[in-house]
VMD Tcl script that draws the C-alpha trace (Angstrom):
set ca {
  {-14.69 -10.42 41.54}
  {-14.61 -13.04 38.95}
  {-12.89 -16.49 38.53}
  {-10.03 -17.11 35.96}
  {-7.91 -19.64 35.03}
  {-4.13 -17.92 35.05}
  {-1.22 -20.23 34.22}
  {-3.14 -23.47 35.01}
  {-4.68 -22.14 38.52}
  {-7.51 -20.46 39.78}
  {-7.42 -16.98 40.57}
  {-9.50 -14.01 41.66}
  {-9.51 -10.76 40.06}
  {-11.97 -7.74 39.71}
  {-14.19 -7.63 37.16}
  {-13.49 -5.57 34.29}
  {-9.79 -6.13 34.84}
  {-7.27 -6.58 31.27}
  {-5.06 -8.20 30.37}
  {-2.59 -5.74 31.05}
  {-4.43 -5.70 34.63}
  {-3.43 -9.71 35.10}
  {0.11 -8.72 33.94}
  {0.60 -6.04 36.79}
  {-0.86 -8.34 39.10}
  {1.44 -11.16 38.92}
  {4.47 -8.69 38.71}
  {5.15 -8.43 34.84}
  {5.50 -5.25 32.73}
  {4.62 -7.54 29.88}
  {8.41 -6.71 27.40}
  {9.25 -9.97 27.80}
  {5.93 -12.06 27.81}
  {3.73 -13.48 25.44}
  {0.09 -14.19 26.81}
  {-2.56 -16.01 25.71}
  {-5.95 -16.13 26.50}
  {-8.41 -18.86 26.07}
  {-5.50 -20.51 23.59}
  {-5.43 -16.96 21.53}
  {-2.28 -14.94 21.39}
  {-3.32 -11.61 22.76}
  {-0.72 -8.54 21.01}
  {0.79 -6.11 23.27}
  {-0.79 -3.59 21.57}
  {-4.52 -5.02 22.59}
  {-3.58 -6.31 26.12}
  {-4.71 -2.96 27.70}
  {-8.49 -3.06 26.12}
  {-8.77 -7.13 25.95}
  {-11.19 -7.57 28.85}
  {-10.90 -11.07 31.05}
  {-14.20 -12.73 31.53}
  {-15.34 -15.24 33.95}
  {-13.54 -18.67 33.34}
  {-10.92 -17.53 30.88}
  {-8.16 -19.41 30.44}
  {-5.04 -17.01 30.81}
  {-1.53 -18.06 30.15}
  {1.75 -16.32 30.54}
  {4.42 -17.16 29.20}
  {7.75 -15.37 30.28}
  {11.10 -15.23 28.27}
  {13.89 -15.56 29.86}
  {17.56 -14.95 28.14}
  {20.78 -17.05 28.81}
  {23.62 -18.91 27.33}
}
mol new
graphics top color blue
foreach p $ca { graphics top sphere $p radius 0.5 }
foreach p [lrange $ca 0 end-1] q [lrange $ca 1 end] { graphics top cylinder $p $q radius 0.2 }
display resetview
């Protein structure tokens, strides 16, 4: 297990996990979501092979529609 920062806290996940991992641990299929990590946006298209270390700084930021 490592250490991360995710949306401001500290949190536990295995080591080796994604990005995409992160997203499917907090619930999110990622449509609606930017992320960054470590202040960087990180594309869809690279969340799946963008590897967390320890002590990154993960945010996600959801979108949510209305009117």
């Amino acid at each position: 297990m490592i250490t991360i920062e995710l949306n401001g806290k500290k949190q536990e996940v295995p080591a080796g996990s994604s990005v995409s991992d992160i997203l499917a641990l907090i619930g999110s299929n990622g449509k609606n979501a930017a992320v960054l990590a470590n202040e960087k946006i990180v594309r869809p298209e690279n969340r799946s092979t963008a590897i967390v270390q320890e002590g990154d700084r993960i945010e996600v930021l959801v979108f949510a529609g209305g009117g």
